[in-house]
Structure formats: structure tokens, C-alpha cells
C-alpha positions in Angstrom: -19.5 23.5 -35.9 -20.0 20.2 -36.4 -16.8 17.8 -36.4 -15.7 14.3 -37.8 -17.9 11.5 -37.3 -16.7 9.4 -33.9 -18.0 6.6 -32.4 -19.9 6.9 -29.2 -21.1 3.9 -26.4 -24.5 2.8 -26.2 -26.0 3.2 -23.2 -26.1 -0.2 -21.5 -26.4 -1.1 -17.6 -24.1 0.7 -15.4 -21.9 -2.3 -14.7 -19.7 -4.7 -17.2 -22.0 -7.5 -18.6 -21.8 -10.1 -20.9 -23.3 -9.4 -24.5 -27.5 -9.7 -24.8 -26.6 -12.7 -27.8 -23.7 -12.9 -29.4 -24.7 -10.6 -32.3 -24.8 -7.7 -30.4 -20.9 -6.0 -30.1 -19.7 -4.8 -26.8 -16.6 -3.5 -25.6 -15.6 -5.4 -23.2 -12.2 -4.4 -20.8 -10.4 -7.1 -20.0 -10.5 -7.2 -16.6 -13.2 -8.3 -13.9 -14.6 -6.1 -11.5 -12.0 -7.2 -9.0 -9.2 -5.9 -11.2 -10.2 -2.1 -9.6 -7.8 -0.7 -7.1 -9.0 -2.3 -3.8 -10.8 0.1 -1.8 -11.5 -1.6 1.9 -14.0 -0.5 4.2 -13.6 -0.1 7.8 -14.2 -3.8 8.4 -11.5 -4.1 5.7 -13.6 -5.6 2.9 -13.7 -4.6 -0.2 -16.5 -1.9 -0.5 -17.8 -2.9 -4.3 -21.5 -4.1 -3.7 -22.9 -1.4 -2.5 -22.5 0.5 -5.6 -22.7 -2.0 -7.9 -26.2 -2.1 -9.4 -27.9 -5.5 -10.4 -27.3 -6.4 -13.7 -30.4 -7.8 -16.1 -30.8 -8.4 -19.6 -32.1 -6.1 -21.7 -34.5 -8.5 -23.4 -36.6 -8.9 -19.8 -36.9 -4.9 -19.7 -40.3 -4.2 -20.5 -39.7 -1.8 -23.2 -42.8 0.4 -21.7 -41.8 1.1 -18.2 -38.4 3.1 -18.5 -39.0 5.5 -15.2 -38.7 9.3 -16.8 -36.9 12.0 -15.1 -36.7 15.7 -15.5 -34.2 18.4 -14.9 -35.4 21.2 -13.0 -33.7 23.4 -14.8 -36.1 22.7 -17.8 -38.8 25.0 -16.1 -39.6 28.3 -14.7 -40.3 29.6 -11.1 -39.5 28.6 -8.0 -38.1 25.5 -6.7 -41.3 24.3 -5.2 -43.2 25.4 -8.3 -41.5 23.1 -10.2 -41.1 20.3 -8.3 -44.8 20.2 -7.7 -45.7 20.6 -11.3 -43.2 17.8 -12.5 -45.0 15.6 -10.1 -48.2 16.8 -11.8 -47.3 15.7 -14.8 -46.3 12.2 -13.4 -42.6 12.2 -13.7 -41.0 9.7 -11.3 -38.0 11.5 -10.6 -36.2 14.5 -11.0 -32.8 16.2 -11.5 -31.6 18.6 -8.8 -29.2 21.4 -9.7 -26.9 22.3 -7.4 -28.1 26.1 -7.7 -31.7 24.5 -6.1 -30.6 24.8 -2.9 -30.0 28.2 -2.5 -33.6 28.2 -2.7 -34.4 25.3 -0.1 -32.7 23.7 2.6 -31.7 20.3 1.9 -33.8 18.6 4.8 -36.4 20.4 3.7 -36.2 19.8 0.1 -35.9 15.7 1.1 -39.0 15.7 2.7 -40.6 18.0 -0.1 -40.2 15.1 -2.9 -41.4 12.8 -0.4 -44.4 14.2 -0.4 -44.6 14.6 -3.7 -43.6 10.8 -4.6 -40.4 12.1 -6.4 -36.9 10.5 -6.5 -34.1 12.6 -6.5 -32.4 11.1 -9.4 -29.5 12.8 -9.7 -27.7 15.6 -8.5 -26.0 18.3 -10.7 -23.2 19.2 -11.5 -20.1 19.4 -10.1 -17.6 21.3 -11.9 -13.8 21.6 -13.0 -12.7 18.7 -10.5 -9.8 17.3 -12.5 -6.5 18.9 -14.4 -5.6 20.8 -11.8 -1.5 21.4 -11.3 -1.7 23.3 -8.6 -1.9 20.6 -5.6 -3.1 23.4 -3.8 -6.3 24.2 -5.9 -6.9 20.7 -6.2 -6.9 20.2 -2.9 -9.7 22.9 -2.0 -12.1 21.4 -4.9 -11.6 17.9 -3.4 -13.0 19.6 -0.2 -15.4 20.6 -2.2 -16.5 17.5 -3.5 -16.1 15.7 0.0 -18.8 18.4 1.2 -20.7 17.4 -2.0 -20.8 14.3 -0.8 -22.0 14.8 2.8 -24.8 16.9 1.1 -26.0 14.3 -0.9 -26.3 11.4 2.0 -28.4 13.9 3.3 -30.7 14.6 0.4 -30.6 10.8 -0.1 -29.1 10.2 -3.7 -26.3 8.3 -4.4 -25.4 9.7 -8.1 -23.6 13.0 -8.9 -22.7 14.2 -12.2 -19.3 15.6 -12.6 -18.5 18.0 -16.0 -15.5 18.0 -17.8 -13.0 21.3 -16.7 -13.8 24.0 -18.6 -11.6 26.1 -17.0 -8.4 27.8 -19.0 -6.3 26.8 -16.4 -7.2 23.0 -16.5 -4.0 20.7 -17.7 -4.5 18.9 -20.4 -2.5 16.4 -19.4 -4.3 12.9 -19.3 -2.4 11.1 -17.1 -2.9 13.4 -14.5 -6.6 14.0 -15.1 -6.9 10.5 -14.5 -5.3 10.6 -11.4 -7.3 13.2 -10.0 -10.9 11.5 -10.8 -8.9 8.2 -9.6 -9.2 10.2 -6.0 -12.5 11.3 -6.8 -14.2 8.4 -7.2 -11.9 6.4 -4.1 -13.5 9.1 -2.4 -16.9 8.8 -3.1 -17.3 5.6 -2.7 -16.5 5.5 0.8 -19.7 7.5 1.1 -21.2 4.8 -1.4 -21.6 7.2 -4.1 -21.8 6.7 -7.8 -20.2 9.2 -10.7 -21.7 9.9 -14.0 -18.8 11.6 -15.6 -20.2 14.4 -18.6 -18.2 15.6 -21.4 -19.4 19.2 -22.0 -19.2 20.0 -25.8 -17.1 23.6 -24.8 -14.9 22.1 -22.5 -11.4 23.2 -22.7 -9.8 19.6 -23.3 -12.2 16.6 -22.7 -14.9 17.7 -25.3 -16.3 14.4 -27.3 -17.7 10.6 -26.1 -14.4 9.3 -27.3 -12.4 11.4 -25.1 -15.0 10.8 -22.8 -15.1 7.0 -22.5 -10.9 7.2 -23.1 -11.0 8.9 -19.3 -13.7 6.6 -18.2 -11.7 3.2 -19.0 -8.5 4.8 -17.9 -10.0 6.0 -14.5 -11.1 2.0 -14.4 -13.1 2.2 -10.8 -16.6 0.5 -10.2 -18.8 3.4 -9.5 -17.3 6.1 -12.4 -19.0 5.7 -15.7 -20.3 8.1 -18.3 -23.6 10.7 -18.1 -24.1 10.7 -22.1 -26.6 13.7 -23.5 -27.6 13.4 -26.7 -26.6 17.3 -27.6 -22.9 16.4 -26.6 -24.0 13.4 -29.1 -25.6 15.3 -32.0 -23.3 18.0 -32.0 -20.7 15.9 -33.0 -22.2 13.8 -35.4 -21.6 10.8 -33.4 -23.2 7.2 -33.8 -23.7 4.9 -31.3 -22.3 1.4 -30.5 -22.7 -0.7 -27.3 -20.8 0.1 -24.3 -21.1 -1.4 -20.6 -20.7 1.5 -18.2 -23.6 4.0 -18.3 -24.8 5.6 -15.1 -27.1 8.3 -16.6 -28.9 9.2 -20.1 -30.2 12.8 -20.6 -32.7 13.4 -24.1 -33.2 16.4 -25.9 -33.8 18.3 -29.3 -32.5 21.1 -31.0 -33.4 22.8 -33.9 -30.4 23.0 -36.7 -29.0 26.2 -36.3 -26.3 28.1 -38.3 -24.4 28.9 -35.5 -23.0 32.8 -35.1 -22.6 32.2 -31.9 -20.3 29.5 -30.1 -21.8 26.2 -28.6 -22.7 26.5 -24.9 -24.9 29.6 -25.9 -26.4 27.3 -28.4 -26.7 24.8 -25.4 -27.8 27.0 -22.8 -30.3 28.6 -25.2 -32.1 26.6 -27.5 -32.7 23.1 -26.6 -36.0 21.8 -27.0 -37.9 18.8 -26.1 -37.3 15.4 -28.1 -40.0 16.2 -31.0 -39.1 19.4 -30.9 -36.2 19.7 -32.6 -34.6 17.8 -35.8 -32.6 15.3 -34.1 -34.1 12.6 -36.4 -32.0 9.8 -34.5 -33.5 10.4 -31.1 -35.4 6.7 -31.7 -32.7 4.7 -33.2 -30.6 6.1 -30.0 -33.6 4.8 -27.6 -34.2 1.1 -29.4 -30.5 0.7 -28.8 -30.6 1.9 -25.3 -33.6 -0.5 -25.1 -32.0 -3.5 -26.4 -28.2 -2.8 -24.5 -29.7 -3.2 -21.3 -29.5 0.3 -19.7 -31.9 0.3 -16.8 -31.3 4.0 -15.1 -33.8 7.0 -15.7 -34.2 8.3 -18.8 -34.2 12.2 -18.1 -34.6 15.1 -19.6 -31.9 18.0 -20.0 -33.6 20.8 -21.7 -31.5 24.7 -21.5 -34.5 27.2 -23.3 -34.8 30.5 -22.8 -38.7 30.6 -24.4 -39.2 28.3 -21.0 -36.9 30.1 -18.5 -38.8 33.1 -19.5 -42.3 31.6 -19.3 -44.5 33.4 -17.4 -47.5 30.7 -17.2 -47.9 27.5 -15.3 -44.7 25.4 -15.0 -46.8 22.5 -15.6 -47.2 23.1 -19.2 -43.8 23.4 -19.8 -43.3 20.1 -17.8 -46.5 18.1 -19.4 -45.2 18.5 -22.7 -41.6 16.8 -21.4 -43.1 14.0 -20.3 -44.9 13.0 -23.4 -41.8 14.0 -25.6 -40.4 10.8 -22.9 -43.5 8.7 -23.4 -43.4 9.2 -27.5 -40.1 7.8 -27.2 -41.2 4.9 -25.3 -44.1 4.5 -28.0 -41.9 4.8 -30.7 -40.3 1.8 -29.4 -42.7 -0.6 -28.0 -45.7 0.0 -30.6 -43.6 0.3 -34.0 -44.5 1.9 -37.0 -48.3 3.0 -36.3 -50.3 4.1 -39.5 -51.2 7.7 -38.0 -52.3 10.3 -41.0 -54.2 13.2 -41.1 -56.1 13.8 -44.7 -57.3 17.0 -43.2 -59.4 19.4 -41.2 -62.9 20.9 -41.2 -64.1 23.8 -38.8 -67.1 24.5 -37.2 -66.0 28.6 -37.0 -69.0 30.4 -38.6 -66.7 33.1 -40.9 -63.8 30.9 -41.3 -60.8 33.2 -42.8 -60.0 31.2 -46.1 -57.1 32.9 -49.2 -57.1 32.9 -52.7 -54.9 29.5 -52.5 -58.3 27.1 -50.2 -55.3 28.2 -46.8 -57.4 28.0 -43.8 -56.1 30.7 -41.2 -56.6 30.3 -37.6 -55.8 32.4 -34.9 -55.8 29.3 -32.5 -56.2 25.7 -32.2 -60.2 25.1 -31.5 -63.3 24.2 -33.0 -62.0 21.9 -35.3 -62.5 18.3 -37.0 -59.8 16.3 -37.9 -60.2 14.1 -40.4 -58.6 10.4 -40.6 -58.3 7.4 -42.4 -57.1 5.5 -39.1 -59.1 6.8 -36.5 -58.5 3.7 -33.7 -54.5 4.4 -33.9 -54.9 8.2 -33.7 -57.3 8.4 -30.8 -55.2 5.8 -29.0 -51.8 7.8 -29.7 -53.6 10.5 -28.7 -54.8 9.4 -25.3 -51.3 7.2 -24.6 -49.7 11.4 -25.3 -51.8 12.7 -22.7 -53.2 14.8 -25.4 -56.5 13.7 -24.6 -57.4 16.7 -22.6 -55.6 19.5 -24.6 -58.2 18.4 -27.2 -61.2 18.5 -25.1 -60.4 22.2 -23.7 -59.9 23.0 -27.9 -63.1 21.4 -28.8 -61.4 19.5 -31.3 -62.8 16.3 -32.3 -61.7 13.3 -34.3 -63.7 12.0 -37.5 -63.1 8.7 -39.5 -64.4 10.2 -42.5 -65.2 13.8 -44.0 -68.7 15.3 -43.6 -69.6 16.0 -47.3 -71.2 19.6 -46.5 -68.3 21.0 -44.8 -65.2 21.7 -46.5 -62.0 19.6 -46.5 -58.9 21.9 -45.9 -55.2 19.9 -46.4 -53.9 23.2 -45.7 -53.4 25.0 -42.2 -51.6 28.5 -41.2 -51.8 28.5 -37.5 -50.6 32.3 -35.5 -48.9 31.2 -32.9 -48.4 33.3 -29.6 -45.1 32.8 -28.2 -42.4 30.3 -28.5 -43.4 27.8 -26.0 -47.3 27.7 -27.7 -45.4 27.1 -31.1 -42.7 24.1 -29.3 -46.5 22.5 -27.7 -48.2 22.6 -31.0 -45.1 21.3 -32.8 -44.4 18.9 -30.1 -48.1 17.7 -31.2 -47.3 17.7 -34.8 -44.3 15.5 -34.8 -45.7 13.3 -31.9 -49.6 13.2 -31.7 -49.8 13.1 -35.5 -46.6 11.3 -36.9 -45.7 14.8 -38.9 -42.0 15.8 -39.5 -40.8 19.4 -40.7 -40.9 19.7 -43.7 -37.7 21.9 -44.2 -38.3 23.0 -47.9 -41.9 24.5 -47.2 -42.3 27.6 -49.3 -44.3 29.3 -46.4 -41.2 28.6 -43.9 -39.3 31.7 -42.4 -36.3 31.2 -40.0 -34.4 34.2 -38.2 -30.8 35.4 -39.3 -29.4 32.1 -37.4 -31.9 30.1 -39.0 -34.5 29.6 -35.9 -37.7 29.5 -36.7 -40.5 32.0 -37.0 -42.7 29.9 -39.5 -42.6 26.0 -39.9 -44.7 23.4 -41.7 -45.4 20.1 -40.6 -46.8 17.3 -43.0 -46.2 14.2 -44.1 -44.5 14.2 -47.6 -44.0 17.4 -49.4 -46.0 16.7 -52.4 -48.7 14.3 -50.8 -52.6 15.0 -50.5 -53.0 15.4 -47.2 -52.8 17.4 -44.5 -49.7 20.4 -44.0 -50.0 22.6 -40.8 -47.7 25.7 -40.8 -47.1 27.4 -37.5 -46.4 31.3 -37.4 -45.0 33.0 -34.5 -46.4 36.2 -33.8 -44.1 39.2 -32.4 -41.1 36.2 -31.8 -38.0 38.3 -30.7 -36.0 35.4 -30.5 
């Protein structure tokens, strides 16, 4: 499914800038800010600042202190359920969907993540505004969006996302898309309102960040600028290169699939967590972010069924998000950290061991781990939050091997369900520096190649440890 390599904008601050140094490219329009259409205010100034954020370089951004966001639509339960275990878990904001409020009123909702120390990032989404012949049509979904906006002064946000049409009977004609989102955006920002325009991989004509950025430059108005999702990136095998007119950055994962299905099922379905997946670029695409200047949220987009159809705590689902946001953040500010496991020991009194020295566990406890760098373990460890999940395992961390107990650099782990198996290998690729290791001979994947058992280890032929995960009784 994948297409031709294109080149995609780095995330930089949501207004045009000059260049960090001059060896970092930029597209740069040639225009000012006061080359936009003049939209006057009822005093009959020109109604820019207000939507304009401040613009700072990105080499005074403390690297560590990114604010993290989450979609509710990442979690099960009820609205309240997960807004109060996103706040848990220590997010500082969140992502509303618009489908949230047929749960909660928006007043009441407003003083909900008050209480709760949330912002409301951004809300979500607004669809198939643009490409619409029929005045008539587009004049009932400019209602629409006019109502939008009175909603959101009162829930107190000032950024919407708005999808590409993915309706049959959107126009493809450009020009005319443009003018459409021209009106939108005059629109909104009489009501001081910011859009964060999304290219949805399925959409019927405005599919890939090129496209995307085409509409966005043509559409040339202070507060309209791109949402960019790193599954619309992946799943075109796009690269990155600086651009100066980001509003909103959404992470995930996915596992590699061979699709037999088409791409919004693959969207809606299987999304994971950054760590989770095999997105190996997920860090490159944050340093840049970093070093561009982008200083929004950086959120968390995440369509799974395993989580939609969790019955446990939402706060699981959610505590493993934000550490997939704060490895990220790790990855950038701390560098390349010596992390390695050589192997485990156990403390289970008949532990079951095969023919081939495989330790089989039936869960993650009573065990020793056994390291060569124990300070920069522990202290990824604890920075991961992962801290407690091994204190309620009762595993421990060793600097060296006890010579009585036996060294195993092997591991099957039977996993419960797909979220237990997306925390544990979360873990793995986070908490102990593993990747996949693709070519395992004890890895099994479903007909569209989806996991049902996956190794983790460092190097396929290296003395140390490999942990295999096995889902029991998977059905997806």
C-alpha cells in the first residue's frame, strides 16, 4: 500500500520564522504575515495577534519539557473514566473528540478538566468542510462549522482540526477547495480560532503531506496550518524536511502489516503506542521536531481495538502512553544510553525449563535481571515510570549474576491479551533498549502478519538476553 517516497515538513512553530542557523533549510513563502487577505475586526484593525503564537528558537526549548497530550479516543470507558485516568497518569492535556460530547455537556465537561488540571488541547475533528459544488451543501457545513466554533469558545480551546473530504461527492478541484477553507479560516478567526488542517491517508483527493502543505500554502491565512500524524507520514514512506507552519503533532506506531484490508481499517484498528510498533523513525522525526522549533503539544493519536475493547482500568492503557511520550523525550535529551540486559535469574521454586536452557513463564514476576550497566537501567527505569510495575512483579535489578542460580539469555513469556503483550513490549523496546527482532525462529504472525509471538533482543546472534512474547487465545 505503500507509495513513492515524498517529502513531508518538519514540524516547526506554528508561525513563519527565520531559520535556527543558517544550515538548517526552511521553506520559506515569500511573503510576510501582512501579505494575508486583511481580515479587520470590529474596531477595524487587523485581527492577526491574537492568533499568532510567539515565536522562539528551538535551541532555547528545553528538549525535556515538551507538554504531552492524549486523544481520548486512545482509551476505553466513559468520558469521565478517561479523562480522570489521563490525568492519573500525568498528561497535561488532552484531545476531545467531537463524539465526547454526546456524553457530557460542554460546561460541564470545562469544569471537569479543571478540576482535573487538564487542557483541552484540541478539539476533533471536523469533517468534509471543503470541495463542495453544491453552494447549497456548502453552505449548511459552514453552519456547521460556525456552531463548531461557538462550541469551542465555550469549552475554551482555540484549535480545531479539520480532515480532508472523504466524501465521493467532494470536487477535486483545487482551486475551489482552496476557496472554501479560505472562508473557513476568515471565519474562524473572527472567533480567534486556529486550524490544524489533517490529510487523512483514505481521503478521496487530498491524501499525502505534499498535497497537504500544497492546500496549506495556497489557502495562505495566519491561523490555517497543518495537523501532521506520523501514520499519514509512515504510510507513505515520507521523510521529513523543515517547514514553518505546524499547529499540531499527533505520534503513533504500527506494526507492519500485509494489508488485506484497505487503510482506514488499518488505521482505525491497529495503531499502537510509539514502541509499540516498527516505526523505527519515530526519533529521528522528534530530534527534528526538537531542533525546528515546534512548541505545541506533542499528542498521542492511537485507533486500537485490543484498547477499545479493554475491559480493565483505563489508566493502564493511558500510563503506558505517556511513557511511549516520555521515551521519546529521553531518546532525545539523554542520547545513546548503554542499556543491556545479559539475562535473567528466577527465584520460582520449579522453574519450567526445555530441552534448549528456554525459561517459560506464565507471567512477569519473581525475577532477577541481570546487567552490566545497572545505574543507566534503574534510572531509565524510574525516568519510564516503570518503577512501580516492577515492584508489584517482585522483579529486581542485579549488576552481576549470582553464581548458584542459573543465567537464562532466553525467555518465552504467555502473554494474556493484546494489551498485556503491547505493555510488556512497550517495556522491551523502551525500558530495556530491545528492538524486534523480525527474523526470530520462535516468531508467529496471523494471516495479515500481526503478531501472535515476538522476540525482542538486542542482536540476533549476540549473548544476551532475547524475551519472546506469546499471546494466548489472541483472536485478533
Amino acid at each position: 500500500m505503500a507509495t513513492q517516497e515524498e517529502t513531508l515538513p518538519t514540524p516547526r512553530a506554528s508561525t513563519p520564522s527565520s531559520p535556527i542557523n543558517k544550515n538548517v533549510p526552511i521553506i520559506v513563502e515569500s511573503r510576510s504575515i501582512e501579505d494575508d487577505t486583511e481580515l479587520i475586526d470590529e474596531s477595524g484593525q487587523k485581527n492577526f495577534n491574537t492568533v499568532i503564537p510567539k515565536i522562539v528558537s528551538g535551541e532555547n526549548i528545553d528538549r525535556f519539557t515538551y507538554k504531552n497530550s492524549i486523544a481520548t479516543v486512545c482509551l476505553p470507558g466513559t468520558i469521565k473514566d478517561k479523562l480522570l485516568a489521563i490525568s492519573r497518569s500525568g498528561f497535561d492535556g488532552v484531545e476531545i473528540m467531537m463524539t465526547d460530547l454526546d456524553e457530557i455537556d460542554p460546561l460541564e465537561l470545562k469544569d471537569y478538566l479543571a478540576k482535573l488540571s487538564l487542557d483541552l488541547v484540541i478539539l476533533q475533528p471536523f469533517r468534509d468542510l471543503e470541495g463542495w459544488e453544491d453552494e447549497t451543501i456548502f453552505k449548511q457545513k459552514m453552519q456547521e462549522f460556525e456552531d463548531t466554533l461557538k462550541l469551542m469558545k465555550t469549552l475554551g480551546t482555540d484549535l480545531l482540526l479539520v480532515c480532508s473530504n472523504c466524501s465521493e461527492d467532494a470536487s477535486g478541484d483545487i482551486d475551489l477547495m482552496v476557496d472554501q477553507l479560505k472562508k473557513a479560516a476568515e471565519l474562524a478567526i473572527q472567533y480567534n480560532i486556529r486550524i490544524a488542517y489533517e490529510n487523512l491517508s483514505w481521503s478521496t483527493h487530498i491524501k499525502t503531506i505534499s498535497q497537504l502543505v500544497s492546500i496549506v500554502e495556497q489557502v495562505n491565512r495566519p491561523n490555517f496550518g497543518l495537523c501532521l500524524d506520523s501514520f499519514h507520514i509512515n504510510i507513505h514512506n515520507s521523510k521529513l524536511i523543515p517547514y514553518h507552519k505546524i499547529f499540531f503533532v499527533q505520534f503513533c506506531d504500527a506494526i507492519d502489516l500485509d494489508l488485506k484490508f484497505d487503510i482506514s481499517h488499518y488505521a482505525r484498528n491497529y495503531r499502537n503506542f510509539p514502541g509499540q510498533g516498527d516505526y523505527s523513525n519515530l526519533s529521528e522525526e522528534f530530534d527534528i521536531l526538537v531542533k525546528s522549533g515546534y512548541q505545541g503539544y506533542i499528542s498521542l493519536e492511537v485507533f486500537n481495538r485490543s484498547f477499545r475493547e479493554f475491559n480493565g482500568d483505563s489508566q493502564y492503557i493511558s500510563d503506558d502512553g505517556l511513557r511511549s511520550l516520555i521515551n521519546l523525550q529521553l531518546e532525545n535529551s539523554s542520547g545513546n544510553l548503554d542499556v543491556k540486559i545479559e539475562g535473567v535469574q528466577t527465584t520460582a521454586t520449579c522453574p519450567s525449563v526445555d530441552e534448549s536452557e528456554i525459561l517459560h513463564l506464565s507471567n512477569f514476576k519473581n525475577l532477577t535481571l541481570i546487567t552490566t550497566n545497572y545505574l543507566n537501567l534503574t534510572s531509565r527505569l524510574k525516568e519510564l515510570k516503570f518503577d512501580k510495575f516492577f515492584a508489584t512483579n517482585h522483579v529486581i535489578i542485579k549488576q552481576n549474576s549470582t553464581q548458584n542460580e542459573k543465567l537464562f539469555n532466553r525467555v518465552v513469556l504467555k502473554v494474556k491479551n493484546r494489551v498485556e503483550y503491547n505493555r510488556l513490549a512497550l517495556f522491551c523496546t523502551t525500558g530495556l533498549k530491545m528492538k524486534r527482532l523480525k527474523k526470530d525462529e520462535m516468531n508467529v504472525v496471523n494471516y495479515f502478519k500481526l503478531p501472535l509471538s515476538d522476540t525482542f533482543g538486542y542482536e540476533p546472534n549476540e549473548n544476551s538476553l532475547k524475551i519472546t512474547l506469546q499471546l494466548q487465545n489472541a483472536v485478533f
